[in-house]
N, C-alpha and C positions, 0 to 999 in steps of 0.2 A: 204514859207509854211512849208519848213523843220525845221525852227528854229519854229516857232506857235505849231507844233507838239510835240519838244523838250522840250520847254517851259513847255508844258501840263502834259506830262508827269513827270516833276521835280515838279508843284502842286499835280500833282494824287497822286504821292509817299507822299508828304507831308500831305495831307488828310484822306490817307487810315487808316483803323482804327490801325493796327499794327505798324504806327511810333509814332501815337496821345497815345496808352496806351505806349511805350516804351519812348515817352516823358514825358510822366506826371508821372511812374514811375520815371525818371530821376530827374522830379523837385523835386518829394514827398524824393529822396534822398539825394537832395540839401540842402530841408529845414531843414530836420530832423538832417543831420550833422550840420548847422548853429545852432540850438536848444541844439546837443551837445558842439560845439565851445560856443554858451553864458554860461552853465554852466560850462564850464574849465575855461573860463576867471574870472566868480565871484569866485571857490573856490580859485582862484590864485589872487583874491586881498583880499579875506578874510586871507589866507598864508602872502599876503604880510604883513598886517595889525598888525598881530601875531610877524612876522620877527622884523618889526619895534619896536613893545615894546617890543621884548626880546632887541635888539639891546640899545634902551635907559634905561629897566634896565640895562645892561650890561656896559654903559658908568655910570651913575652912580656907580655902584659896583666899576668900577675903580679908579673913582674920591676918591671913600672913601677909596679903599685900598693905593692911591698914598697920601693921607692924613696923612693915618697911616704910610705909610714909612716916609716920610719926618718928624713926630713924631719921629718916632725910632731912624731917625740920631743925633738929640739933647740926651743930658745925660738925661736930665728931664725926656725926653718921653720915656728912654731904664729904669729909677728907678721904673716909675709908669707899665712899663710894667711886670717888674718882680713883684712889689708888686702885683698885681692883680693874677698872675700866680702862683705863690708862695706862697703868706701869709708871705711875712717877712715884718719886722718890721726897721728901722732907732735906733741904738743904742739910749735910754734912752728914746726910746717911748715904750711905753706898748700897748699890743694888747688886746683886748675883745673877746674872741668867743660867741659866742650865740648856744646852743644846744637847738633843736627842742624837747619838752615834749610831742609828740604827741603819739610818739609811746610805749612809757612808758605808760601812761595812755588808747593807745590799750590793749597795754599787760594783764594789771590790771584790763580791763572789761573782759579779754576773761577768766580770772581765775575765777572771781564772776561769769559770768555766766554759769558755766558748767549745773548747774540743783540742781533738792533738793540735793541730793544725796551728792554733791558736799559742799552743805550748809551746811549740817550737820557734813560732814566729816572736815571742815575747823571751825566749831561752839566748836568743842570739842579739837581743837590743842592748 
């Protein structure tokens, strides 16, 4: 009878309103942490995702930089390096430069345009 009694009492306990709201409190702070655990995991495979492309730009960068060294250690690829850097020229070659007219032909509208004042003062020089 003492165990029936015991028994009853360890349901009472389980029933009474005060474990039932300290329970459901408990789940309501289960789920809500699960809710935040699934948002840690997606920005950490969206991070991942991120990591990844930098990581295969980053192996490509390399490829092209190890491309250019292995260039540099040939004569050919250390002449063209400095011609590019430089501007020199291989004795009994001639170089062309090209100068941009753009800014000259700024210049030459900003003086036509100052005003009359300006027209007539340039009309009579």
């Amino acid at each position: 009878m003492r165990n029936f009694q015991k028994k009853g009492r360890f349901e009472n306990i389980m029933q009474s309103k005060p474990f039932l709201i300290f329970f459901g409190v408990l789940i309501l702070f289960f789920i809500f942490s699960m809710f935040g655990f699934m948002n840690k995991m997606e920005d950490t495979s969206k991070n991942r995702k991120i990591v990844e492309d930098k990581i295969l730009e980053l192996e490509k960068s390399k490829e092209k930089l190890n491309s250019e060294i292995s260039k540099l250690k040939t004569e050919k690829g250390v002449e063209e390096s400095i011609r590019e850097k430089f501007g020199l020229a291989k004795e009994g070659e001639n170089m062309i430069l090209v100068v941009d007219e753009k800014n000259s032909l700024i210049e030459g509208k900003k003086t036509n345009s100052n005003g009359f004042f300006s027209f007539l003062k340039n009309l009579f020089k």
